[in-house]
C-alpha positions in Angstrom: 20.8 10.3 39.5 20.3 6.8 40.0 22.3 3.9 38.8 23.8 5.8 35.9 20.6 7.1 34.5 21.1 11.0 33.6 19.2 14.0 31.9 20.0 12.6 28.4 18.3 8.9 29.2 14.8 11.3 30.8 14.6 13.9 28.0 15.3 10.3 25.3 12.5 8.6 27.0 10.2 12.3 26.9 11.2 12.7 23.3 10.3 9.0 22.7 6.9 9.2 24.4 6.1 12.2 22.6 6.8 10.9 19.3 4.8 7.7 19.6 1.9 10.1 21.0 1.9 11.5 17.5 2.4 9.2 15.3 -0.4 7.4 17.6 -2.8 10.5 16.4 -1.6 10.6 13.5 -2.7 6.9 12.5 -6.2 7.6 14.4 -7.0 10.6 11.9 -5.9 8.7 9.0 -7.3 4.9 10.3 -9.2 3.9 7.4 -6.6 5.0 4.9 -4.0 3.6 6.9 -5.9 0.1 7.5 -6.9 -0.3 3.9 -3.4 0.0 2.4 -1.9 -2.1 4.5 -4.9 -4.8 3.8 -4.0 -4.3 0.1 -0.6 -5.0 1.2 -2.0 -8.3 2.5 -1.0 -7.4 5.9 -4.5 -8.0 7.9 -5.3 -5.9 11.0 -7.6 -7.0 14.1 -10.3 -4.7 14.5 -14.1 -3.9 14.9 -15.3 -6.1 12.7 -18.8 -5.0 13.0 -18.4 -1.8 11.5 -15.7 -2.5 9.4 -18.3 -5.3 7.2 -21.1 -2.5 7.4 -18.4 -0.1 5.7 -17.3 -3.0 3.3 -18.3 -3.3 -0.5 -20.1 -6.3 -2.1 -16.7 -7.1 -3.6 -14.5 -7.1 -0.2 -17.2 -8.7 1.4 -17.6 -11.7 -1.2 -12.7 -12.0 -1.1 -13.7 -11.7 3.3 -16.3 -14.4 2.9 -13.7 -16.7 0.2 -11.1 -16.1 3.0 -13.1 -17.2 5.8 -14.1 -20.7 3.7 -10.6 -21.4 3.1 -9.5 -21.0 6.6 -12.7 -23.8 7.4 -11.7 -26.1 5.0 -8.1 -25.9 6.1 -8.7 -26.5 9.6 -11.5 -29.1 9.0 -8.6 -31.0 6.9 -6.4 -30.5 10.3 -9.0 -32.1 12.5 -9.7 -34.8 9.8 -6.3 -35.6 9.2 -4.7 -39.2 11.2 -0.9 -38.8 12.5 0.9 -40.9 10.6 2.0 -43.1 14.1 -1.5 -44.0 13.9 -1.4 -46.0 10.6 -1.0 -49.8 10.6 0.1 -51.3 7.7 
């Protein structure tokens, strides 16, 4: 074969491909399940966002919109704030 690479690295790498290929489906039949516990888990996933706030209640929109505010306010303070090099005394 070539440069050291056998049958055993080929059927690894088939065996590899496959398994990703499942777990792949697997996480595509069970998205929204999947994607809400691992928002409750605080871990946040990009996404559709359109169809995910159609799908959303009151309550998750109202902690999205909370979110969204702080993340303003925080980078607002980051634009407002003057480097300490710039301060005369």
């Amino acid at each position: 074969m070539l440069n050291g690479i056998n049958k055993d690295h080929l059927t690894g790498a088939l065996v590899g491909v496959g398994v990703c290929a499942v777990g792949y489906y697997a996480y595509k039949k069970n998205q929204e399940k999947v994607d809400s516990f691992l928002r409750n888990q605080g871990i946040n996933l990009a996404s559709d966002n359109c169809k995910e706030f159609v799908s959303m209640s009151l309550e998750e929109l109202m902690e999205t919109k909370e979110t969204l505010e702080d993340l303003i306010a925080e980078k607002e303070m980051l634009l407002n704030e003057v480097p300490k090099e710039a301060c005369v005394e």
